[in-house]
C-alpha positions as CSV (number, residue, x, y, z in Angstrom):
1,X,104.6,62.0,87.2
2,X,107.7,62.2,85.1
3,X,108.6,65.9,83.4
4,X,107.7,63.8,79.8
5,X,104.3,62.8,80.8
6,X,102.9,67.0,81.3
7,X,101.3,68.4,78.8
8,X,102.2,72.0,77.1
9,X,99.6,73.8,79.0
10,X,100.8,72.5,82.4
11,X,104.6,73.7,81.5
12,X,103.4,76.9,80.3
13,X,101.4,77.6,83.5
14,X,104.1,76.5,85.9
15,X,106.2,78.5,83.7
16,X,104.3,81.3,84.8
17,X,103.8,81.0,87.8
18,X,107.2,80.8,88.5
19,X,107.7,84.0,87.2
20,X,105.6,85.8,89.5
21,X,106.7,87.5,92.9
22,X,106.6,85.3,96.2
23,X,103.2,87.6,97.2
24,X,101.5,86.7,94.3
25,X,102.5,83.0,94.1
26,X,101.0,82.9,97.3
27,X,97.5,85.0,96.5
28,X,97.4,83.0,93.5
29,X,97.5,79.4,95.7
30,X,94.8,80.6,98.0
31,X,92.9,81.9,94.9
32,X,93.0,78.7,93.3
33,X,92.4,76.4,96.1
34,X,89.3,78.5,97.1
35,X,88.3,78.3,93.4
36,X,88.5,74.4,93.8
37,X,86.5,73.8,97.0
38,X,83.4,76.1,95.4
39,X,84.0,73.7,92.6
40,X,84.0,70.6,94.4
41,X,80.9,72.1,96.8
42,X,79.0,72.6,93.4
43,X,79.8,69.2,91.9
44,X,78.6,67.8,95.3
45,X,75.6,69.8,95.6
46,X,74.6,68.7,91.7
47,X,75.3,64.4,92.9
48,X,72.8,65.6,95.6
49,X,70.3,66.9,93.7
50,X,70.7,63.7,91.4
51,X,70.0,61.5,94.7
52,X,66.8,63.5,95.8
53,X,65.4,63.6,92.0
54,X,65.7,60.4,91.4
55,X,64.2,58.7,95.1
56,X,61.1,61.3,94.5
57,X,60.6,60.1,90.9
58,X,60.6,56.5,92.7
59,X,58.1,57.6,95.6
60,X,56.5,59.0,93.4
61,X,56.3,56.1,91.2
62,X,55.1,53.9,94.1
63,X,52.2,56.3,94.8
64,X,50.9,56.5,91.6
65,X,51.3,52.6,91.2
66,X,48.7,52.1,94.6
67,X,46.6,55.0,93.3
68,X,46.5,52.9,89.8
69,X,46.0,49.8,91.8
70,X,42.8,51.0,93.8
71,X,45.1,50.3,97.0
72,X,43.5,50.7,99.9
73,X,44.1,53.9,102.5
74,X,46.9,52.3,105.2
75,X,45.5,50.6,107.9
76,X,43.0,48.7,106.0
77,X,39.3,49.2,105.1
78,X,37.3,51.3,107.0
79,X,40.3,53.0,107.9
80,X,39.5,56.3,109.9
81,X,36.2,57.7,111.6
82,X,33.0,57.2,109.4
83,X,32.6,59.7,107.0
84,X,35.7,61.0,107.0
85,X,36.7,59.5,103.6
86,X,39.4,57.0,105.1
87,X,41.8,60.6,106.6
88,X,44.8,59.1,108.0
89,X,44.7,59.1,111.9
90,X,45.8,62.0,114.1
91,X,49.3,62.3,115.2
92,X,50.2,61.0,118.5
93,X,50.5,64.2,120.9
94,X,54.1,65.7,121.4
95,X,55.8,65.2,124.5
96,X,56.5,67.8,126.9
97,X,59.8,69.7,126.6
98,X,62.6,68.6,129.2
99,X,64.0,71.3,131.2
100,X,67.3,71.4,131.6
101,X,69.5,71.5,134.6
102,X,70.7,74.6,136.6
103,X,74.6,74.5,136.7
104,X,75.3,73.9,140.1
105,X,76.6,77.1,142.3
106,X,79.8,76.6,144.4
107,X,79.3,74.9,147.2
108,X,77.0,76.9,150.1
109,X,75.1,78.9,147.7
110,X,71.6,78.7,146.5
């Protein structure tokens, strides 16, 4: 970027900054690239926000529509045990936890 191109503010500020002592150029650098992290962490954590609005307003858009539709509970009619107003079916049962290995011992010990 050519010296012509800055505006007034940026000449002003590097103005100023030159002007300060070596210790606070340097406190003011870590000041301000801490202050623009946090603001990039912010912006990101808004975009995300956006994202996760949004695809819940569309599930939720496709629930409503089967609801609306008189879809039928997954798994077809008759779905479920009699009685039990079409309840989804149980979750498969969770496998045991592995057990990890002993770290071996040097060699001759038990």
């Amino acid at each position: 970027m050519m010296d012509n191109d800055k505006s007034q503010e940026y000449e002003r500020a590097r103005a100023a900054f030159d002007a300060l002592r070596m210790d606070e150029r340097a406190a003011f650098l870590v000041e301000s690239l801490v202050a623009m992290v946090a603001d990039g962490v912010g912006e990101a954590g808004r975009v995300v926000k956006e994202v996760v609005d949004d695809m819940a307003e569309a599930l939720d858009g496709l629930s409503c529509a089967d609801d609306e539709a008189g879809a039928a509970p997954k798994g077809g009619a008759g779905a479920g045990a009699e009685g039990d107003g079409g309840a989804a079916p149980k979750a498969a049962p969770r496998r045991p936890a592995r057990k990890t290995a002993r770290p071996k011992g040097k060699a001759g010990e038990k």
